[in-house]
C-alpha positions, 0 to 999 in steps of 0.5 A: 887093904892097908892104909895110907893115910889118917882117916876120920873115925868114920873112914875108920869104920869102913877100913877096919871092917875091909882089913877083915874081909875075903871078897863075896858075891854081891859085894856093894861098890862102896859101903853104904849106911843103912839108916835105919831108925828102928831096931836093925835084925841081921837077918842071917843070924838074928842078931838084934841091933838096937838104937840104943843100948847100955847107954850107948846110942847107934851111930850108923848101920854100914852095909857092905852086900846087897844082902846085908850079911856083912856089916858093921854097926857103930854105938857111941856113949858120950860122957861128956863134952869131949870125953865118948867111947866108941863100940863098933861090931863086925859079923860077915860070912866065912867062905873059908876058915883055916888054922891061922885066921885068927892070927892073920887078922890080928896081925893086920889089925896091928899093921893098920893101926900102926899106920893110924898112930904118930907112935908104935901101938904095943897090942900083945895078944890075950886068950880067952874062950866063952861056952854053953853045953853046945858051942865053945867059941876061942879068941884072941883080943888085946886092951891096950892104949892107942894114940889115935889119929882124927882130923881136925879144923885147926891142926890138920890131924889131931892125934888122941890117946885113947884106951882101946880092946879089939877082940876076934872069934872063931864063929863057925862060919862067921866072923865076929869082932868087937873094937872099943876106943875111949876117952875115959873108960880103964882097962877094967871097964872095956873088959866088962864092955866086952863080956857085956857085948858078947851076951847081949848081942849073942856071940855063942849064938851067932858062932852055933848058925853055921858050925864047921863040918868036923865029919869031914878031914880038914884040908890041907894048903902046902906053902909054894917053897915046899914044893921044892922036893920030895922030902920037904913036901911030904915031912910038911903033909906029916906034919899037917896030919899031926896037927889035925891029929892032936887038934882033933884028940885035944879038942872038945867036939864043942869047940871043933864046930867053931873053929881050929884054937891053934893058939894052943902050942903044944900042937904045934911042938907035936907037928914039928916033932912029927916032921923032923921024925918023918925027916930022919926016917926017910933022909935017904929015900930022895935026893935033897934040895940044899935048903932042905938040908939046911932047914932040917939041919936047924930045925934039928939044932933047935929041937935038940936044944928044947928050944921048940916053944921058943921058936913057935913063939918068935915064928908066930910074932907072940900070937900063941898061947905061950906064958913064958915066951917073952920073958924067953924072947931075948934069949931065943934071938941070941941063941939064933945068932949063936947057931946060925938059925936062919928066918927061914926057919919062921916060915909058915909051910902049911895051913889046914883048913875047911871050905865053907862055901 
């Protein structure tokens, strides 16, 4: 779901908590606030949601099943007369979790936000892990400024800026976000918000419910225009398995119950070698569909070159744990011009994943 026009903060609520959410049984028609005075038990988790907390209080308890499992909860801290912060949590069921969860919801995070601004919000992506001797949980989060739009009496919409964090998490079977708009805190301050948030409502705790079933091999998703001939199918199935291989061999089992991590690009660069490897080995076992010639042909030119990470980094718009990418990002687009390297080659052809429900 995208959004169309400016909404108040509590529309807000309700749209971001949409963007993040696969359809489930026994969905609610509308959203509806729970009301709830005392202290509010997810019961699915055991996740305790009390009124006030840190100094924050709770604003609203918004349901979105008839089994209260997917939620988002509202705390406000107001420092002063027009000054408040704004912490909202979400945690809903997964029916299915894949490789590239993590960034297809930043990236439509990103796509809403931008629509609620009078100007580009830049949210570059960070990473980060929490772990106890049972679960490691990855994320990708952001603090950034953010010039919100709310409405207002006089002027229709008034447009604020506000320091802002959105973090997401692989939990399992569980999704998991924290977002924090300010009038007042530093980038320093959402950051120990943040970490505060994760002990204190359990993050390592929700992330153990329902661990992911790494007995089993993930499945693999090929992408429609891979179905275009026998070599672009089975160079991405190669490349698919290569994934999971090195997933599975660089991974602590810890961190396999969670979720993929497929921030790390060196799995990626190995999958991509498997598949041009798998190209070279069998180019004359089928015929060849010409895009296929044309997109090994480039894949080929940018192995050849050393520019693999380059490439990951530019495919994945950034979402992927790649230091040097943007210091390298301007020399990548002009190495593309030079070489010809069509968008095409930015094409995501697979996704591995587990069914969950």
């Amino acid at each position: 779901m995208y959004v169309n026009k400016i909404l108040c903060r509590k529309n807000l609520l309700i749209l971001f908590s949409f963007l993040f959410t696969t359809l489930f049984s026994q969905l609610r028609k509308q959203p509806v606030d729970l009301l709830i005075k005392g202290d509010f038990t997810h019961q699915a988790t055991s996740v305790i949601f009390p009124p006030l907390w840190s100094g924050f209080q709770r604003e609203a308890i918004y349901s979105y099943d008839m089994q209260n499992k997917h939620v988002a909860i509202s705390y406000v801290q107001q420092s002063t007369k027009k000054n408040k912060t704004i912490l909202t949590l979400y945690i809903y069921p997964r029916k299915s979790i894949d490789n590239q969860s993590l960034r297809d919801e930043f990236s439509s995070y990103e796509y809403a936000l931008n629509q609620n601004s009078n100007k580009g919000t830049d949210i570059k992506p960070s990473f980060g892990s929490a772990s106890n001797d049972q679960i490691k949980v990855n994320y990708i989060y952001s603090i950034f400024n953010h010039s919100m739009g709310e409405r207002d009496f006089f002027k229709g919409v008034k447009y604020t800026d506000k320091m802002s964090l959105l973090s997401i998490y692989e939990c399992g079977g569980w999704n998991f976000k924290i977002r924090i708009s300010s009038d007042d805190m530093t980038q320093g301050q959402l950051a120990e918000l943040k970490a505060k948030t994760e002990g204190y409502f359990g993050l390592l705790d929700i992330a153990s419910k329902k661990p992911l079933p790494i007995d089993q091999t993930p499945d693999i998703i090929l992408s429609p225009v891979v179905k275009r001939d026998s070599m672009m199918m089975y160079s991405t199935i190669a490349a698919a398995k290569a994934k999971i291989e090195w997933l599975g061999n660089h991974s602590e089992k810890k961190e396999l119950l969670t979720g993929f991590n497929d921030m790390k690009i060196d799995s990626e660069v190995y999958a991509i070698e498997k598949m041009i490897a798998f190209y070279k080995a069998h180019e004359k076992d089928w015929p060849l569909h010409e895009d296929t010639k044309k997109y090994f042909t480039q894949m080929i030119t940018i192995a050849d070159n050393e520019k693999i990470k380059d490439h990951i980094y530019d495919k994945y718009n950034r979402l992927i744990n790649y230091e040097e990418g943007e210091a390298r990002k301007d020399e990548y687009i002009q190495f593309k011009t030079d070489k010809n390297i069509s968008e095409n080659t930015n094409e995501i052809v697979y996704k591995i994943y587990y069914k969950l429900e």
